[in-house]
C-alpha positions in Angstrom: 0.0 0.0 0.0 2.0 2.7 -1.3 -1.0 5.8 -1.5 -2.2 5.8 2.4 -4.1 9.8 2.2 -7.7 9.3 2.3 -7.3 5.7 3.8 -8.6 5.0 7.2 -6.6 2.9 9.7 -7.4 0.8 13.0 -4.9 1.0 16.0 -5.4 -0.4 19.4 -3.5 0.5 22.5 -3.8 3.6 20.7 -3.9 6.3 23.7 0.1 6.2 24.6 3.2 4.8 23.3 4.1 3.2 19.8 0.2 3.2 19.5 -0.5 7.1 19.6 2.6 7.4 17.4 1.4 5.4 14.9 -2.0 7.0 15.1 -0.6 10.4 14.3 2.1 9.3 11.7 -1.2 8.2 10.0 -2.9 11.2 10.5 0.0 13.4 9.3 0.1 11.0 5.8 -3.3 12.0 5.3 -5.7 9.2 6.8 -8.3 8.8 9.1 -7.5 7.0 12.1 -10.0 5.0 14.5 -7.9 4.9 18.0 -8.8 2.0 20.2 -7.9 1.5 24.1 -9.1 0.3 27.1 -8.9 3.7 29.0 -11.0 5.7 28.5 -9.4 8.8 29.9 -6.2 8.5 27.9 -8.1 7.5 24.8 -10.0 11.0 25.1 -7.0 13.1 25.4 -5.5 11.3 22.8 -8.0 11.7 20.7 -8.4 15.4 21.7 -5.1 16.4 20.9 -4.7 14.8 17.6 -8.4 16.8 16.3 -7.0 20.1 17.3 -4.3 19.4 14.8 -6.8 19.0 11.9 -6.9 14.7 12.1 -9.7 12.9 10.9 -9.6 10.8 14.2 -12.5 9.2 16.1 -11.9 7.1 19.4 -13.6 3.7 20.6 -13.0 2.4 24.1 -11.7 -1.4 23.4 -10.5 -4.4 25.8 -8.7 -6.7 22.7 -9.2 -9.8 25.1 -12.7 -9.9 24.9 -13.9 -10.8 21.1 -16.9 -9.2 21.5 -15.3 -6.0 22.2 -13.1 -5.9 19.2 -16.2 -6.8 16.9 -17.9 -3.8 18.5 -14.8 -1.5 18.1 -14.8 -2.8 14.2 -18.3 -2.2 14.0 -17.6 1.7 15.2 -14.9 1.8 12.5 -17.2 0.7 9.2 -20.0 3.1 10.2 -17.3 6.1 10.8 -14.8 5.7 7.6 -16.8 3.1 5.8 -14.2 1.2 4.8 -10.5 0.1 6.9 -7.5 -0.8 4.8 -4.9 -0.7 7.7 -5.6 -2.5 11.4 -2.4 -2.5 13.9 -3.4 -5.2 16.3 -0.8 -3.3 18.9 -2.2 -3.2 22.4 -0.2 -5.4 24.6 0.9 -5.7 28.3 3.7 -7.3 30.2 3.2 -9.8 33.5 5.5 -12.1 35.3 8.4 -12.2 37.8 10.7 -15.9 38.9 9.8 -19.1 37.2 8.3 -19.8 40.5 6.3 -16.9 40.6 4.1 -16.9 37.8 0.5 -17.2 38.4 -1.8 -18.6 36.2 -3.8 -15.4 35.8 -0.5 -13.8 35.0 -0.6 -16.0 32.4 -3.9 -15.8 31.1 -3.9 -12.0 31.1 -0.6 -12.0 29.1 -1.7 -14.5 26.5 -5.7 -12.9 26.4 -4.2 -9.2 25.6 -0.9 -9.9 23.7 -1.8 -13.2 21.9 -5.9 -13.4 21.6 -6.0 -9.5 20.9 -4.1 -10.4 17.8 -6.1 -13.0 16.9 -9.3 -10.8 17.4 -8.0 -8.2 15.6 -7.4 -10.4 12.5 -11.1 -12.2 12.9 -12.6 -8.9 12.9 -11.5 -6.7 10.1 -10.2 -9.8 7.9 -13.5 -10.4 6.4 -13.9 -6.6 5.7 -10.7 -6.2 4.3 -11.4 -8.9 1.4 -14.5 -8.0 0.9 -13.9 -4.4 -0.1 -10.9 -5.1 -2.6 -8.6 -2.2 -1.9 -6.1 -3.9 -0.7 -5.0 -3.5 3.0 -2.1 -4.1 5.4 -2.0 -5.7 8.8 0.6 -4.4 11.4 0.7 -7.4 14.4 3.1 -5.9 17.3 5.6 -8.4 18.8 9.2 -7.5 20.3 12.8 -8.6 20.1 11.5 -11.3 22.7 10.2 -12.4 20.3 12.7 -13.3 18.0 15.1 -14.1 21.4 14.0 -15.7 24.3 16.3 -14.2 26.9 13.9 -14.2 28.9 13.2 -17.4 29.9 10.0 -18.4 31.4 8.0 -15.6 30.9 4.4 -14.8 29.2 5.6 -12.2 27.4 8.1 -13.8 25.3 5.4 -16.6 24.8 3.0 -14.4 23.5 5.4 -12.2 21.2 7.3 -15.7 19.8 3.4 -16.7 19.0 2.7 -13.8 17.3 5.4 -13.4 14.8 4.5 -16.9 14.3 1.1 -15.9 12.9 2.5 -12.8 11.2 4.9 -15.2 9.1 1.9 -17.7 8.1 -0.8 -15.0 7.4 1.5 -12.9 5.4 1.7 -16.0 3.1 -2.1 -16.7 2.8 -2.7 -13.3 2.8 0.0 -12.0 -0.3 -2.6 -13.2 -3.1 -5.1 -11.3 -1.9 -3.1 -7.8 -2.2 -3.5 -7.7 1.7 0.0 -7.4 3.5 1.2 -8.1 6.8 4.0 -6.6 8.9 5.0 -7.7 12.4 7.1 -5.1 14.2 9.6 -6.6 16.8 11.4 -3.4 18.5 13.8 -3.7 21.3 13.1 -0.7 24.1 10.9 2.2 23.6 9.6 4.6 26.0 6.0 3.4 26.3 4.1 2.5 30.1 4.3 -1.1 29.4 6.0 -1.6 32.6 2.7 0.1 34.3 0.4 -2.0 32.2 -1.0 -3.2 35.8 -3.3 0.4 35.8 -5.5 -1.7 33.1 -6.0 -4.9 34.5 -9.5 -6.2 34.6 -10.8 -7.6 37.9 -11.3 -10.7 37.0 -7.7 -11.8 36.6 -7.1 -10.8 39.9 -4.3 -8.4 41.7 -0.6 -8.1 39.9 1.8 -10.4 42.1 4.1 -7.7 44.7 7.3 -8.7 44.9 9.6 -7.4 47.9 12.2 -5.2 47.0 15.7 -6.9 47.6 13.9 -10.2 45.2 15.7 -10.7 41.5 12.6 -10.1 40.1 11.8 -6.7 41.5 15.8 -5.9 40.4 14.5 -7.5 37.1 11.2 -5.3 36.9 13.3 -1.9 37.8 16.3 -2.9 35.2 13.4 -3.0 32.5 12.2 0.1 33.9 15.4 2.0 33.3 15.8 0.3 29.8 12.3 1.4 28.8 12.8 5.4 30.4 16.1 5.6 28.2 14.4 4.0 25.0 13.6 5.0 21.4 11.2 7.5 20.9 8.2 5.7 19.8 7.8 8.8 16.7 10.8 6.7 15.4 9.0 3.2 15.9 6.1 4.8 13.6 8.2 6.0 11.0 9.5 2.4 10.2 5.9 1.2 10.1 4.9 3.6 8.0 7.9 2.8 5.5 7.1 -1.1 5.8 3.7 -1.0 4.8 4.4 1.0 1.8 7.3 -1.4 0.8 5.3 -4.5 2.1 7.6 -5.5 4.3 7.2 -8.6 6.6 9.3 -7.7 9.7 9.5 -4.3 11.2 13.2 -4.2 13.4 13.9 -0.9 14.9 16.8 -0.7 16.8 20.9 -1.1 15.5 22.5 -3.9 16.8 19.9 -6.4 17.0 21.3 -9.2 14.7 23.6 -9.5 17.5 20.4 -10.5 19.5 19.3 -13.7 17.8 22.7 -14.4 15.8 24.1 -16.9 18.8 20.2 -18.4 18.9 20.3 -18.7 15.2 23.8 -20.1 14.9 22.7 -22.8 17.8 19.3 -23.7 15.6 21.3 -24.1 12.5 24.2 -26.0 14.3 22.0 -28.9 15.6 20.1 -29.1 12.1 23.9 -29.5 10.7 24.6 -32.2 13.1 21.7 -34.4 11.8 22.5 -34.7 8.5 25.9 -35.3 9.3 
């Protein structure tokens, strides 16, 4: 999709972050934007400060774990721009602590957001997408974690290896069609992630407190400090931008990341040597 003016794009976890950048590189290229995010208050301002810069923009209160909520929010997005070419399944959230100390609603609230939101996201504006013919372009966010699970145990990495997974097989099914797919994998960028807690629904109960002196509060505040001194997410936006245009399947943002997966890709390739030695 090379001509993006008059367009109209979808963006969830749209109020802050590599969402609201997205949102207003879209804006500035000429498109209307629907921003999608589960609070409210942020979503408003958001939206508020994009209109008083002349952006087609509307704003739809969404929770991407709930399918019903997504349909709704799609729903919205046909009766205000008629038709949606672009949808950036990008709300996500981050849970966890020790191997130990994962809970299982840790886990489900990881996976229902980062994972299922994805897969709502497609299910909802697929059908509309082939339907009107114009072509369109899916932008699924995942992270360097990834493509690199130096993580270990953790739902985050789970959920972001999973979704570059589906990236990679829809992009496939998808390229007939004249419908692209990206999936955009950056490293750190100053974005609330790390307070992601604030949104939590109820009903996956409290986030787990860790005492100060454990290694995964010192893991929690490391992440913290990475995130604060991170790319600015106008940056993260730009590449999008630039990938849909050249239909380009991954989206890396930051120098130096080949030497993030090389030693995991060397390792893969080394034992697939050794069997047909």
């Amino acid at each position: 999709m090379r001509e993006l003016a008059g367009k109209a794009a979808f963006v969830t976890g749209a109020a802050s972050g590599i969402g609201l950048a997205m949102a207003t590189a879209f804006a500035r290229e000429g498109m209307k934007v629907m921003l999608a995010d589960i609070e409210a208050g942020a979503l408003d301002k958001a939206v508020a400060t994009l209109r008083a810069t002349g952006a087609n923009v509307q704003g739809v209160v969404c929770d991407v774990a709930d399918p019903a909520s997504v349909d709704g929010a799609a729903h919205a997005s046909f009766l205000a721009f008629g038709k949606i070419h672009v949808v950036c399944n990008n709300a996500g959230v981050a849970a966890g602590g020790g191997i130990d100390q994962i809970s299982v609603d840790d886990w489900r609230w990881v996976v229902d957001v980062n994972l299922m939101g994805v897969v709502h996201g497609i299910r909802s504006f697929l059908p509309h997408i082939r339907q009107h013919k114009e072509g369109g372009h899916f932008v699924n966010t995942a992270s360097m974690a990834g493509m690199n699970a130096g993580l270990g145990l953790s739902p985050y990495a789970a959920t972001k290896f999973a979704v570059v997974a589906i990236s990679e097989g829809l992009s496939q099914q998808l390229k007939p069609l004249g419908i692209g797919v990206s999936v955009l994998c950056p490293s750190f960028v100053r974005t609330r992630i790390g307070e992601s807690g604030r949104n939590r629904p109820e009903h996956y109960g409290p986030p787990r407190q860790h005492a100060p002196d454990s290694p995964a509060a010192a893991l929690i505040a490391e992440i913290a400090r990475r995130l604060e001194a991170g790319l600015d997410p106008a940056s993260v936006a730009a590449r999008v931008l630039a990938a849909i245009r050249q239909d380009q399947l991954y989206i890396f943002t930051h120098s130096g990341m080949r030497a993030e997966v090389e030693d995991r890709f060397s390792a893969i390739l080394a034992e697939m040597d050794a069997v047909s030695d």
